[in-house]
Backbone as JSON, one array per atom type, in Angstrom:
{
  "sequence": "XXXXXXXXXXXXXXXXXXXXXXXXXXXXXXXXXXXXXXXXXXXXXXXXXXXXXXXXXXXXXXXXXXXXXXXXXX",
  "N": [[-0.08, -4.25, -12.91], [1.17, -2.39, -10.21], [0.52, -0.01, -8.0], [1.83, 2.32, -6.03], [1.74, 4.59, -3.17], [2.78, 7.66, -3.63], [5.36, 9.28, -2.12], [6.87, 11.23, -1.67], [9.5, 11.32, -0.21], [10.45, 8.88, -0.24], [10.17, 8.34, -2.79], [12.53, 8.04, -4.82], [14.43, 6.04, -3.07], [12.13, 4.29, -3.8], [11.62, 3.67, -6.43], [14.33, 2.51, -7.21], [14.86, 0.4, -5.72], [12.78, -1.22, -6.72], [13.54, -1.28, -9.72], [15.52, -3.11, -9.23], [14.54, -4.89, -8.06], [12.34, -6.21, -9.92], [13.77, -6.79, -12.17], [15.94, -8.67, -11.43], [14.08, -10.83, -10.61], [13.22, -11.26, -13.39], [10.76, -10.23, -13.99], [10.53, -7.44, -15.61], [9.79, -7.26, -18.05], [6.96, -7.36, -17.54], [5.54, -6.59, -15.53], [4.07, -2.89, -14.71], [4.59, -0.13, -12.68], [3.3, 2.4, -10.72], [4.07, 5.68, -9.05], [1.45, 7.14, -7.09], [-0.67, 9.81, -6.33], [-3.16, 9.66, -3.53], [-5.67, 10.73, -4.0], [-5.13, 10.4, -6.89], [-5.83, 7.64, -7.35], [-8.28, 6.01, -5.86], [-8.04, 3.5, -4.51], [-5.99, 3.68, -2.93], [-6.5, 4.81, -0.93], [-8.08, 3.17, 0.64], [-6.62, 1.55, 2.93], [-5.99, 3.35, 4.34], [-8.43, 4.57, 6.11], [-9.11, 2.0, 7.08], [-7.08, 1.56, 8.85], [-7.96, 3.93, 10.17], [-10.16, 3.13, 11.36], [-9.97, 0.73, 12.74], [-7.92, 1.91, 14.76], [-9.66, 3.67, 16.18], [-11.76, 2.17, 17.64], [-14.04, 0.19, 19.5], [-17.58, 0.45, 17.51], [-16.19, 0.72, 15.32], [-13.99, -0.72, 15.3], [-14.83, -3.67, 15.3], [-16.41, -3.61, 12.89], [-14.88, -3.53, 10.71], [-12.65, -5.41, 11.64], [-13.09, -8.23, 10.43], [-11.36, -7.83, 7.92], [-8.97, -7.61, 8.81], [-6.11, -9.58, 7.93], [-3.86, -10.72, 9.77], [-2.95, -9.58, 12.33], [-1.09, -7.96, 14.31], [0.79, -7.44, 17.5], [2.9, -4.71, 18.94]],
  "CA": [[0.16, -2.87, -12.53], [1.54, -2.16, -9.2], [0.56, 1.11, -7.58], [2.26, 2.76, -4.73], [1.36, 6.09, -2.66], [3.48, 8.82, -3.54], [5.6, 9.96, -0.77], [8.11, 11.97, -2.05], [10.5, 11.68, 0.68], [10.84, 7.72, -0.49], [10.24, 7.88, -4.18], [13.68, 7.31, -5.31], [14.13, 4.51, -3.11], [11.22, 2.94, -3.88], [12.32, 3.19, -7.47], [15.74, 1.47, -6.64], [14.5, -1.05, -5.14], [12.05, -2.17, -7.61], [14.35, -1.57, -10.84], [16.37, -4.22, -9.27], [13.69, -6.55, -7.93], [12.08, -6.69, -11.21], [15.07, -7.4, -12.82], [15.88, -10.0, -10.39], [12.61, -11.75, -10.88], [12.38, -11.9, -14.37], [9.33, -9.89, -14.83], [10.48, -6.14, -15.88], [9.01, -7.18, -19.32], [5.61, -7.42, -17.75], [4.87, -5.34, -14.43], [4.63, -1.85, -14.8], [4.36, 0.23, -11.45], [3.8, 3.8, -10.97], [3.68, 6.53, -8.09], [0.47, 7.62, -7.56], [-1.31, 10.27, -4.98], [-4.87, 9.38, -3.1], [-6.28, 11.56, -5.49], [-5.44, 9.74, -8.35], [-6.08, 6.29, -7.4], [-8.99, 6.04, -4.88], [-8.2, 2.49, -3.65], [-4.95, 4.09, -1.59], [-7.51, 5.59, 0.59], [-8.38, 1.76, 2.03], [-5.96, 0.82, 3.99], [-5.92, 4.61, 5.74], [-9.77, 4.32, 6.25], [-9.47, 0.75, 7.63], [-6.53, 1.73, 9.68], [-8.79, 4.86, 11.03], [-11.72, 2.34, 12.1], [-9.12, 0.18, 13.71], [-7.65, 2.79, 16.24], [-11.14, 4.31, 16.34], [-12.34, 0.93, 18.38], [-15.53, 0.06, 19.62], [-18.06, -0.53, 16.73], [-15.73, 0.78, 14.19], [-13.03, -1.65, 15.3], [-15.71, -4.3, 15.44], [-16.9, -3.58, 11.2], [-13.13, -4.58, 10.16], [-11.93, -6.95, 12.07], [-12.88, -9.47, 9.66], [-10.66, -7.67, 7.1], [-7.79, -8.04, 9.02], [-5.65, -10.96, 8.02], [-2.59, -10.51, 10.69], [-2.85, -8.93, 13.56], [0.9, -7.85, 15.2], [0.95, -6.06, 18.43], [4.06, -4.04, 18.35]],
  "C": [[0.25, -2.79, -11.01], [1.85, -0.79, -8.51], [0.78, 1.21, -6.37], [1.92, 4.73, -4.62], [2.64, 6.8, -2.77], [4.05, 9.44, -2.22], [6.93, 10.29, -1.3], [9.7, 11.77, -1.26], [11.55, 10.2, 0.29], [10.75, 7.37, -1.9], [11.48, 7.06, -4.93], [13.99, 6.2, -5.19], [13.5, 3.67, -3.41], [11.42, 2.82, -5.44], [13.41, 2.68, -7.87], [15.45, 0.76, -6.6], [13.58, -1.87, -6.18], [12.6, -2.38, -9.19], [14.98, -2.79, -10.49], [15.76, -5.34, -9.09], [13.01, -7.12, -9.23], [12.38, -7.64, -12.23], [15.33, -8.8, -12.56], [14.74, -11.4, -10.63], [12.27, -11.63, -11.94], [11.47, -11.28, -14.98], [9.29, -7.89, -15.34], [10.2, -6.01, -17.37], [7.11, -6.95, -19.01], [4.64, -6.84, -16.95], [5.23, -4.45, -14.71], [4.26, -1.47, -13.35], [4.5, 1.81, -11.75], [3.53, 4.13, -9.31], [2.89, 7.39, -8.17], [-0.31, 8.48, -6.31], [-2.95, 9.81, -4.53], [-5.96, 9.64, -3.6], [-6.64, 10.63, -6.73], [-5.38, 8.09, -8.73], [-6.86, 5.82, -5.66], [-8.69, 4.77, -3.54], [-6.9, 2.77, -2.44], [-5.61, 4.72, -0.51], [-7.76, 4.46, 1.81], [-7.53, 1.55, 3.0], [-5.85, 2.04, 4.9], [-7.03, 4.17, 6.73], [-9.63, 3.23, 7.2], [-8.61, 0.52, 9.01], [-7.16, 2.92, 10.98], [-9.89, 4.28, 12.25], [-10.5, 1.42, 13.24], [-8.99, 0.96, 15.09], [-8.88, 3.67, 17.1], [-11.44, 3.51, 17.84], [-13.71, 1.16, 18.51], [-15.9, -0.27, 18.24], [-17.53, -0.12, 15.27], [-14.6, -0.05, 14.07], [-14.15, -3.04, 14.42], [-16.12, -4.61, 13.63], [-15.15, -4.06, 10.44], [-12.27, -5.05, 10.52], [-11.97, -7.96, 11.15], [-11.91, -9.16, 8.23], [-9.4, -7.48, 7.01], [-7.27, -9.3, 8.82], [-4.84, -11.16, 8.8], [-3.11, -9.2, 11.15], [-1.49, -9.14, 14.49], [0.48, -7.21, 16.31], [2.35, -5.97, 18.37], [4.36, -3.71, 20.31]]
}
């Protein structure tokens, strides 16, 4: 099961794109995927949260750093 955050503005595409990758790969017998809001699937909250502590810095940088795997500067 492959859940993505609801963002209306990209739904479609992001259902494009994965009808075909699916396809592509074989496995549209066996992943399902839905669009789902923050609400209704708590773990889309992490990566906000973890992104919050990040820009935060100091000792909220400091608590998830180690849960960064890649680090880009941009």
């Amino acid at each position: 099961m492959l859940v993505l955050e609801s963002d209306e503005s990209i739904v479609e595409l992001d259902r494009k794109t994965l009808y075909r990758s699916v396809r592509r790969h074989g496995c549209h017998e066996i992943l399902e995927y839905r669009h789902l809001r923050a609400f209704e699937e708590p773990l889309l909250a992490v990566p906000d949260a973890l992104a919050w502590c990040w820009q935060r810095g100091g000792h909220w940088k400091t608590r998830v750093r180690e849960m960064a795997e890649e680090i880009r500067t941009v």
